[in-house]
C-alpha positions in Angstrom: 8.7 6.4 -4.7 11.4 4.5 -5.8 13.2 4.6 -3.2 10.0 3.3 -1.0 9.3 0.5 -3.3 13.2 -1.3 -2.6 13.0 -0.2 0.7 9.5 -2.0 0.8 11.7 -5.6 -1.0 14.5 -5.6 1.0 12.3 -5.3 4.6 9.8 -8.0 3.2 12.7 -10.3 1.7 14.2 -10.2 5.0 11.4 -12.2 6.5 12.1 -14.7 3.4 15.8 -15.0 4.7 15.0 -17.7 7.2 17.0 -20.8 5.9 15.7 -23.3 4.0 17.2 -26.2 6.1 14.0 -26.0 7.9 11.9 -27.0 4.9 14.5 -30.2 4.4 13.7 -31.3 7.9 9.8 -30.5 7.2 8.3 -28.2 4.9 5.5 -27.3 7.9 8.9 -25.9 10.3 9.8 -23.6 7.3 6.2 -22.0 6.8 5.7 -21.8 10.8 9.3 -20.1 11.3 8.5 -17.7 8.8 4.9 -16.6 9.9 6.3 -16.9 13.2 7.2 -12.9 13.4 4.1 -11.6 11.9 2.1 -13.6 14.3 3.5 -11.5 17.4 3.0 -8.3 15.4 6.1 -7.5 13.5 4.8 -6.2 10.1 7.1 -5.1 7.2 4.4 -3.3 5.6 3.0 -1.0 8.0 5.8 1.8 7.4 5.8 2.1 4.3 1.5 2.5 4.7 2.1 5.1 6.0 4.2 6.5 3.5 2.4 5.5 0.7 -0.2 7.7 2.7 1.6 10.3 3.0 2.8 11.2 -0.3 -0.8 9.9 -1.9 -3.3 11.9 0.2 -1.6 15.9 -1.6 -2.1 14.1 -4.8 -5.6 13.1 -4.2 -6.5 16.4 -3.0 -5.4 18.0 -5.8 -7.3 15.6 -8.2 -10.4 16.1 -6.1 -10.2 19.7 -6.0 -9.7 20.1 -9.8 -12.5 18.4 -10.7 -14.8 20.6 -9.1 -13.3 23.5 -10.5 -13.1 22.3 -13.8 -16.0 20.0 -14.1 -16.6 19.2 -17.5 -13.0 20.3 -18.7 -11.3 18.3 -16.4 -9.3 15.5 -18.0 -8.2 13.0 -15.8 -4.8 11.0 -16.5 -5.2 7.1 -17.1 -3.6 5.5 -14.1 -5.3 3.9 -10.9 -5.6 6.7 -8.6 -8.0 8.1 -11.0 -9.9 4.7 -11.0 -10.0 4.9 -7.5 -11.4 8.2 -7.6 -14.1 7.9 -10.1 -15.3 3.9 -8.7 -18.3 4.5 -6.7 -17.2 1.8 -3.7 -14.7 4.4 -3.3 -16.3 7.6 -4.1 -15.5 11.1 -1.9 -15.7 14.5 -1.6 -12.7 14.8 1.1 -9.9 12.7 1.5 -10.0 11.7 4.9 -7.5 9.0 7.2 -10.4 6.7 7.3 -10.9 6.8 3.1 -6.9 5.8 2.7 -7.3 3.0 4.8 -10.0 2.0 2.8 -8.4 2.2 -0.5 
């Protein structure tokens, strides 16, 4: 996870590594030289989506499934996965691609 998260700073810093020089010239060059990759469809994010996915949809199962079979003895751990779980926007009996997208 760690590993994911610098991964995840170093791809989007490098779309932050266009010079500055631009923004002496004019501060509009600068922002339109660095949205200018995004625009024709390079995204930093997108792998590490689907790794985020990845390693999240085991640990949401697992959360899912001991909560029906513990029901009332199930103690959830404080963190935001649980919140996920138990908000009713995102409420869900199986853990679908469809429901990851969503959260």
């Amino acid at each position: 996870v760690v590993k994911a998260f610098a991964d995840f700073t170093k791809d989007f810093a490098s779309s932050l590594a266009i010079p500055l020089i631009l923004s002496l010239i004019h501060p509009e060059i600068h922002a339109q030289a660095i949205t200018l990759p995004l625009r024709f469809g390079w995204n930093p994010i997108s792998k590490h989506m689907i790794t985020l996915k990845k390693h999240l949809k085991p640990v949401l199962e697992k959360r899912l499934k001991d909560k029906e079979i513990l029901s009332d003895k199930y103690e959830p751990p404080l963190d935001i996965i649980e919140y996920l779980l138990n908000n009713l926007e995102y409420e869900t009996k199986v853990i679908t691609d469809d429901y990851l997208n969503k959260i």
